[in-house]
VEXVEX-682197 format. One record per atom (N, C-alpha, C): z negated, x negated, y negated. Coordinates in steps of 0.05 Angstrom, whole numbers, plus 32768, in hexadecimal, padded with zeros to 4 digits. Example, Ala and Ser with C-alpha at 12.3 -4.5 7.8 and 13.67 -1.06 7.14 Angstrom:
BEGIN
7F647EF88072 7F647F0A805A 7F647EF88042 7F727EFF802D 7F717EEF8015 7F637EFE7FFF 
//
This chain:
BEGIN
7F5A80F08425 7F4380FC8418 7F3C81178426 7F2281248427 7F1C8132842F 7F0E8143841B 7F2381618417 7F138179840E 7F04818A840D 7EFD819483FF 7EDB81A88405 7EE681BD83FB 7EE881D78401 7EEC81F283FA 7EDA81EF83D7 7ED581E883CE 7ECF81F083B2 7EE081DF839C 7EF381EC8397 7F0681E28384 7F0581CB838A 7F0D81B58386 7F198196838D 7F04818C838E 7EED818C8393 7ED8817283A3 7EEA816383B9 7EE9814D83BD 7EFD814583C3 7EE2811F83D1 7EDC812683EA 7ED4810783FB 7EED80F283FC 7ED780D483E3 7EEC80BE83DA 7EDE80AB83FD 7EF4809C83F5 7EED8082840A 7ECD80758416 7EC480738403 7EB2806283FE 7E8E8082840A 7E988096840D 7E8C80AE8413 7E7E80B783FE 7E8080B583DF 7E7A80C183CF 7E9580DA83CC 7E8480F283C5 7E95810E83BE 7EA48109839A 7EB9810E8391 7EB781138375 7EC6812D836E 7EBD813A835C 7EC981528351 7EE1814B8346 7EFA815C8350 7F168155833C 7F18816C832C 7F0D8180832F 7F14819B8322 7EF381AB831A 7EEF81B18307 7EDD81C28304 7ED381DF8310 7ECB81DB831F 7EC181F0833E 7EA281FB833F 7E97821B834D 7E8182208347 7E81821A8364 7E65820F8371 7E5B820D8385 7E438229838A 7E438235839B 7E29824983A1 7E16823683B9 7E07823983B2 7DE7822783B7 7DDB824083C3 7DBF822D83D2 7DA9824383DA 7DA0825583BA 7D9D824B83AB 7D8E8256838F 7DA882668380 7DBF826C8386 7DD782728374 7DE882638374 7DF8826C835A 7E16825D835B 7E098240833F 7E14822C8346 7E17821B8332 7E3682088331 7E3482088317 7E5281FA830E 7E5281DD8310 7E6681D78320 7E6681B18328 7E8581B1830F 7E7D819C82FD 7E95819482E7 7EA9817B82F8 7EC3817D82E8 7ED4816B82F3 7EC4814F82EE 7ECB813E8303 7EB7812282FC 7EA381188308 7E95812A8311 7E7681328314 7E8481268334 7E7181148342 7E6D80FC8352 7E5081078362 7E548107837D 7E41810B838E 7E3A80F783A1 7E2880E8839C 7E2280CB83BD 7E1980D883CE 7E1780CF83E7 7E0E80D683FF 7DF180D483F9 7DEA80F08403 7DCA80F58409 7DBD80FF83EC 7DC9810F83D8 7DC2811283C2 7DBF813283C2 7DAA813583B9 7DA3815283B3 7DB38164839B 7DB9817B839D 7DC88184838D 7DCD81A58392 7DCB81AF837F 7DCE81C9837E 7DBD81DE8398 7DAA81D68397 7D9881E183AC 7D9C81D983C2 7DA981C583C5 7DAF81B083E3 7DA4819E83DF 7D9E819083F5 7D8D817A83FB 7D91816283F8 7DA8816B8410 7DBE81578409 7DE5815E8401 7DE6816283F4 7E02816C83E6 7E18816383F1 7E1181498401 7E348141840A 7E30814E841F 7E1B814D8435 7E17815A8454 7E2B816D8455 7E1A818D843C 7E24819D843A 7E49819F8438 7E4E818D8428 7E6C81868415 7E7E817D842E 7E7381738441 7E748166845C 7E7F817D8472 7E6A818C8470 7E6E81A28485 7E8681B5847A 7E7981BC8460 7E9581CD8454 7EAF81C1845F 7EB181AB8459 7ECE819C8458 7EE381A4847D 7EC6819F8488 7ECF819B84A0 7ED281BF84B0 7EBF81C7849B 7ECB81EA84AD 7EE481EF84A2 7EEA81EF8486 7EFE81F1847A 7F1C81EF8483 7F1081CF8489 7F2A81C08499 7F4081CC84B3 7F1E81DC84C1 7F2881E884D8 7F3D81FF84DA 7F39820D84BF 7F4E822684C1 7F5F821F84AB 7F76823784AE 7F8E823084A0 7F8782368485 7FA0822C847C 7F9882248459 7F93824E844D 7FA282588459 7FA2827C844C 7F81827D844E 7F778276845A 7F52827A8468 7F43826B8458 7F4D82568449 7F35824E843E 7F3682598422 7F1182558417 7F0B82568400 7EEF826A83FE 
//
């Protein structure tokens, strides 16, 4: 599985994102609260993104790049 710096969003198999933990996301417009549960498909707008996994995508993968003390 692959993590996203905002509390456990967390990319399943199938490339849908799902929330494991109740986490605030900051958007172009502010911060908004993603609840545990809360399920993202590819290519779905969300929180002033366009597309929410892209973004959830990129996070994951800068994230990934540095050590765990660095992220967040």
């Amino acid at each position: 599985m692959l993590f996203c710096a905002y509390g456990s969003i967390e990319r399943q198999p199938d490339g849908r994102w799902l929330c494991r933990q109740t986490t605030t996301v900051t958007g172009p417009y502010g911060p908004v609260d993603v609840k545990a549960g809360q399920v993202f498909m590819p290519n779905s707008s969300f929180a002033g993104f366009d597309d929410f996994t892209d973004h959830l995508q990129k996070v994951a993968t800068l994230v990934s790049s540095k050590p765990p003390h660095e992220w967040g």
